[in-house]
N, C-alpha and C positions, 0 to 999 in steps of 0.2 A: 263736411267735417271741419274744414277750415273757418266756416260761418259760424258753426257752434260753437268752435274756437274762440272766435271774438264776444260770443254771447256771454261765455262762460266767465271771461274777462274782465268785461264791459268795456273791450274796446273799440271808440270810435272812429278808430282809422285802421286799414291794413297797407303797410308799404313793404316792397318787394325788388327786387332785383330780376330784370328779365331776363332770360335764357333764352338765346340765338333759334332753338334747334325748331325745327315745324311742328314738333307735336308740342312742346311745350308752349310757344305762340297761342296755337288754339286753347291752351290749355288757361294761357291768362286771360285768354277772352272771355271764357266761362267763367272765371271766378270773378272778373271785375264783374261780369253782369249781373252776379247772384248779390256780392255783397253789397255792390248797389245799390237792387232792389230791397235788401235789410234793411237800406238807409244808414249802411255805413261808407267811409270816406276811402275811394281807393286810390293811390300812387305805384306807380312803377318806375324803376328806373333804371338805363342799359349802364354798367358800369364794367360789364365784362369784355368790350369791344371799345375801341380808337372813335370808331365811325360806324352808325347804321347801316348795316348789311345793304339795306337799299339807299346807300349814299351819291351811288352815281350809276351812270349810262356810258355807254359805246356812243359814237357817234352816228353810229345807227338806231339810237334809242332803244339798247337792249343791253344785256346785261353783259360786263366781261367776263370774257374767258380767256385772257391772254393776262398776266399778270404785270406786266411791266406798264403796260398802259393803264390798269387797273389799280397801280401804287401812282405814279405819275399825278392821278385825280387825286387820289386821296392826299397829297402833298399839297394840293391848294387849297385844303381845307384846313378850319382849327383844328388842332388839338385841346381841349377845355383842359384845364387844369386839376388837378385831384381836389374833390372839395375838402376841406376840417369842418369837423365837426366839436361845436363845442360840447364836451364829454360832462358829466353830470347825473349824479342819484339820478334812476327810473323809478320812479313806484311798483311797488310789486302786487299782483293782485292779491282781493281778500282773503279770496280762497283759489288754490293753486285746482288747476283742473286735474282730473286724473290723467297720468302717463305710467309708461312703460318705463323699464331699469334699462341700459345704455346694451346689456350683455343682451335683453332679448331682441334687439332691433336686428342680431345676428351682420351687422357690416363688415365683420370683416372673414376675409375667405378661407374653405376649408383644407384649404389643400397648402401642400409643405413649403410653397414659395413665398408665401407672409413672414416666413421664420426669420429670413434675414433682412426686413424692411426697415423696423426699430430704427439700426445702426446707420440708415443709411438718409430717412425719412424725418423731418421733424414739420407735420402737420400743422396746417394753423397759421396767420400771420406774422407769427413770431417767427419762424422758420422758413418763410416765405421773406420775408426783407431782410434775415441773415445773409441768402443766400446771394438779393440782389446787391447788397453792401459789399458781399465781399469781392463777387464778380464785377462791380462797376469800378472798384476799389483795385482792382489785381489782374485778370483775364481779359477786362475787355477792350485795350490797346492793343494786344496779341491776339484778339478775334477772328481776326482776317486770312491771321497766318496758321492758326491751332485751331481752326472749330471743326475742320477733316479730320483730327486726329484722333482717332478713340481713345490709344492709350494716355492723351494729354486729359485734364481736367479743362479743359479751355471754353468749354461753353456755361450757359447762365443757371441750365437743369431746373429751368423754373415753370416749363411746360404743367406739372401737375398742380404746381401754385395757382396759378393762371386760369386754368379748368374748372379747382372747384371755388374758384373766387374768394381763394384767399391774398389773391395783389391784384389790382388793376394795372389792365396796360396803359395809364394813363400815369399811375404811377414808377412803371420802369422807366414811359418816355422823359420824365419828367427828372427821375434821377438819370438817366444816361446823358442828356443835354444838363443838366446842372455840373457834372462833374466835366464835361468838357468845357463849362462856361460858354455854351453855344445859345448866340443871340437868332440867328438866323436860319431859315426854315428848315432845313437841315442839318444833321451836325457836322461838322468837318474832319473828326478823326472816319478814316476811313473803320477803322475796327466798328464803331459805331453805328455807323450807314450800313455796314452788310449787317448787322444784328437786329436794329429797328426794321430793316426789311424783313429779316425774320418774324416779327412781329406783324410785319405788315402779310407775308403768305399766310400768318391764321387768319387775320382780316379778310383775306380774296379766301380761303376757304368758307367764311360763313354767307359771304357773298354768295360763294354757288349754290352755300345747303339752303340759301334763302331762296332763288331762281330755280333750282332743282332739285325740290326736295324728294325728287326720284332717287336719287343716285346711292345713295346707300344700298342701294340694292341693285340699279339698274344700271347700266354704262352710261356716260353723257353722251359717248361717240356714238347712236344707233348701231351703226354694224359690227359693231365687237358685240353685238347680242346672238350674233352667230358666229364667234369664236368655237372652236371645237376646245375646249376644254378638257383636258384628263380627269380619269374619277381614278384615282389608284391611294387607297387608305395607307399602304405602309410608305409613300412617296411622304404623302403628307405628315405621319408619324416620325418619322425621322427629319424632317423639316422641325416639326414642333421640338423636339425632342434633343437637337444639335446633333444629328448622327446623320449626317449625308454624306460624310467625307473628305466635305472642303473646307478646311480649317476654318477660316473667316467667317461661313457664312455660321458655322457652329459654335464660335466664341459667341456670336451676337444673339444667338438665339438661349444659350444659356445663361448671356447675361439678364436678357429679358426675365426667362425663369427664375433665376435669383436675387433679380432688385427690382423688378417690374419697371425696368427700362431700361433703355436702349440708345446707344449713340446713334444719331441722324444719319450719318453717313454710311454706318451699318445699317439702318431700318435700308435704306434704299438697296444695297448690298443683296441682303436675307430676300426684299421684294421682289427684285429682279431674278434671283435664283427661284424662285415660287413659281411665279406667273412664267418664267420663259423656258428657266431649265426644266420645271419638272412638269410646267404649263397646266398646271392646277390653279382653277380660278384667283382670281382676286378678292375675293367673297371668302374664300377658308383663309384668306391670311388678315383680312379685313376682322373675320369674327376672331381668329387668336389674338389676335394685337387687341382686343375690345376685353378682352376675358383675362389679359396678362399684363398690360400697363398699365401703370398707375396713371397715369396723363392721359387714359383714352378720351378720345374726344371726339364724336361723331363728324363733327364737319372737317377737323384734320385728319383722321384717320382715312373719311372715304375720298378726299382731296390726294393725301400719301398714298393710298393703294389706286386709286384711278392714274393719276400720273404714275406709276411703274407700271400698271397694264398696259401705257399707252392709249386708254381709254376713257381718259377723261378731259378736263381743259389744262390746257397749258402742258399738255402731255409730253413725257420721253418718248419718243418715237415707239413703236414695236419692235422695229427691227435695230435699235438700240440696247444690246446684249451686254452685261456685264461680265467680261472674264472674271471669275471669282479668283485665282490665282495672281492676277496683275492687279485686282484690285486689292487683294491682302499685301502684296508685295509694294503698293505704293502708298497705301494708307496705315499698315502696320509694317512699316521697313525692316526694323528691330524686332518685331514678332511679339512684344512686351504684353501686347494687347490678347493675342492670342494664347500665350503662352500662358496667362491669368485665367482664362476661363479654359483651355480646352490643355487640360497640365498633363494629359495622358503625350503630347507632343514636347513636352518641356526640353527635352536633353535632344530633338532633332536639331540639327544645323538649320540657322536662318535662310541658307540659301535653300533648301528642301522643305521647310516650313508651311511652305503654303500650298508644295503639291507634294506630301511624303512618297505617294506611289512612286514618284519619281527618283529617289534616292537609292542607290545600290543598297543590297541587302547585307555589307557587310558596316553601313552607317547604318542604317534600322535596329542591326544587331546590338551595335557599340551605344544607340540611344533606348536600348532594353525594350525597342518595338516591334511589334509582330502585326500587319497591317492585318485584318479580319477577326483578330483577336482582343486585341487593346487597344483600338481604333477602325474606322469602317472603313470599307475600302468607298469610290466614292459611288452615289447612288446610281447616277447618271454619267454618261463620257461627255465631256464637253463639244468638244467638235460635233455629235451626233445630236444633243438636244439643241444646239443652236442650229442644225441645218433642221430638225424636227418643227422648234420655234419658226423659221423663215417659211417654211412650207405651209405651214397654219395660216401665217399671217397672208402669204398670198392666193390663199383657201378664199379666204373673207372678202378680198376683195375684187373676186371675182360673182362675191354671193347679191343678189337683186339688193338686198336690203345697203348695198355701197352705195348705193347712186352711181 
């Protein structure tokens, strides 16, 4: 299709933009070799990544999996600068090919969570360097100190910029070190350094989906292939749905629903309640996050849910439990964040905010709440799925496939 493309044209070149992911790799192989054989001119060019997936080796001549050692490389190497291009009339063809109207390509999705993206999203390069002007301009000194914070606007939110290549990360490194005036290999505001590292975990996630491009589906760690997994549909529905009962992890999950995204610190939050508390694979929160973010991204996505299974590289341990009540009470102190997305809690006291079961029932009253009614009681007991989670985990490593 693409060949008849340029026939249709008469053009004698195709240049392209590569895509990291392994099917799409093969996917340029094939088209370089057909148009080739046409006797047309092909170029490709990686402009979505710092550095070539396969930039470097372990010292055992393999690939990493530990990420600090994995950024450490990548730091002695260039970063190439954004090319310019000088801009200038294209000729148009003679005769335009036949295409479809923009409405029948059906891109955009059918269901009620598009409804609020408009206000939130502005598509496109133009809205892609707003973003980063404003955060290199205002947020990213306080980086270091606000990017835990959900209710804070403190991070760059340019994740879906980035995805479908509308900035390169050659061009945020390029203005984050401009605007510090940083001559030297790395930049010196500390805000800085934790953020470009940011940058650099998508770089180690394409690294792995280059090395193993199993893992979207399969664990990197072999024996979590014999995790005992739960199959339980309404655990999982009220995950999706923000109805499990634990404030936090339900603010983060409706945020998702309603702007197709998510604070980082929350994705990790929601993950670990998935995979430990209600110990439903990694795989049903991997496919929701793919079907409800706008920034889905195969190599971060199954990089983010393999490290909250514990079963992937660079992993949180398994037996590394997030208490969902300590972790609302320390990342939403004020409750501002929750209390935005899960407003049926609005009028509870902060100090009860994050575990309402726990507040006497004459504050429930005085906050117009009735818990099973106007909120879930919660799905799971915590003490009881973390000692369920530890059991599991010491299931597996007792199972042949551990070594």
């Amino acid at each position: 299709m693409l060949g008849d493309l340029a026939r249709q044209t008469n053009a004698a070149a195709v240049y392209w933009n590569r895509r990291p992911e392994p099917a799409a790799r093969s996917l340029h192989a094939t088209v370089t070799t057909r148009l080739a054989a046409a006797g047309i001119e092909v170029a490709s060019f990686d402009a979505s990544l710092l550095f070539e997936p396969d930039a470097g080796r372990n010292k055992a001549g393999k690939p990493f999996q530990v990420f600090t050692p994995y950024w450490r490389h990548c730091l002695t190497l260039e970063v190439a600068p954004p090319v310019k291009l000088k801009r200038g009339p294209l000729a148009a063809p003679a005769k335009w090919p036949a295409s479809l109207d923009l409405a029948e390509l059906g891109l955009l999705p059918d269901r009620s969570w598009a409804d609020g993206w408009p206000a939130r999203w502005q598509p496109g390069e133009a809205g892609a360097m707003r973003r980063l002007k404003r955060f290199v301009a205002g947020a990213m000194d306080a980086y270091a100190a606000q990017r835990n914070s959900p209710e804070v606007d403190g991070t760059s939110v340019l994740s879906p910029h980035l995805h479908f290549g509308e900035i390169s990360p050659r061009q945020i490194w390029a203005a984050v070190r401009r605007v510090g005036k940083d001559t030297g290999l790395f930049p010196s505001s500390r805000g800085a350094q934790i953020f470009l590292s940011e940058i650099g975990w998508r770089e180690f996630a394409h690294h792995l989906l280059l090395h193993f491009p199993h893992t979207p589906e399969e664990p990197l760690r072999a024996e979590f292939a014999a995790f005992p997994w739960s199959r339980n549909a309404a655990h999982l529905a009220a995950w999706q749905q923000g109805r499990t009962g634990y404030p936090i992890v339900d603010a983060g999950m409706r945020q998702l629903w309603h702007t197709g995204w998510m604070h980082n610190r929350v994705r990790m939050i929601v993950a670990s309640f998935l995979v430990k508390h209600l110990r439903l694979s990694w795989r049903e929160g991997a496919a929701w996050f793919w079907n409800t973010l706008v920034d889905a991204d195969l190599a971060n996505n199954t990089l983010g849910w393999q490290w909250s299974a514990g079963c992937g590289a660079d992993a949180a341990p398994y037996f590394r439990i997030f208490n969902p009540m300590l972790q609302g009470a320390k990342f939403d102190p004020a409750g501002r964040y929750t209390r935005r997305w899960v407003p049926e809690l609005a009028k509870v006291p902060t100090r009860f905010l994050h575990c309402p079961w726990e507040a006497p029932a004459d504050v429930l009253d005085r906050a117009g709440m009735c818990l099973g009614r106007d909120y879930p009681r919660p799905v799971v007991d915590h003490p009881a799925a973390r000692a369920a989670a530890l059991a599991a985990l010491k299931g597996i490593r007792k199972h042949p496939m551990a070594g």
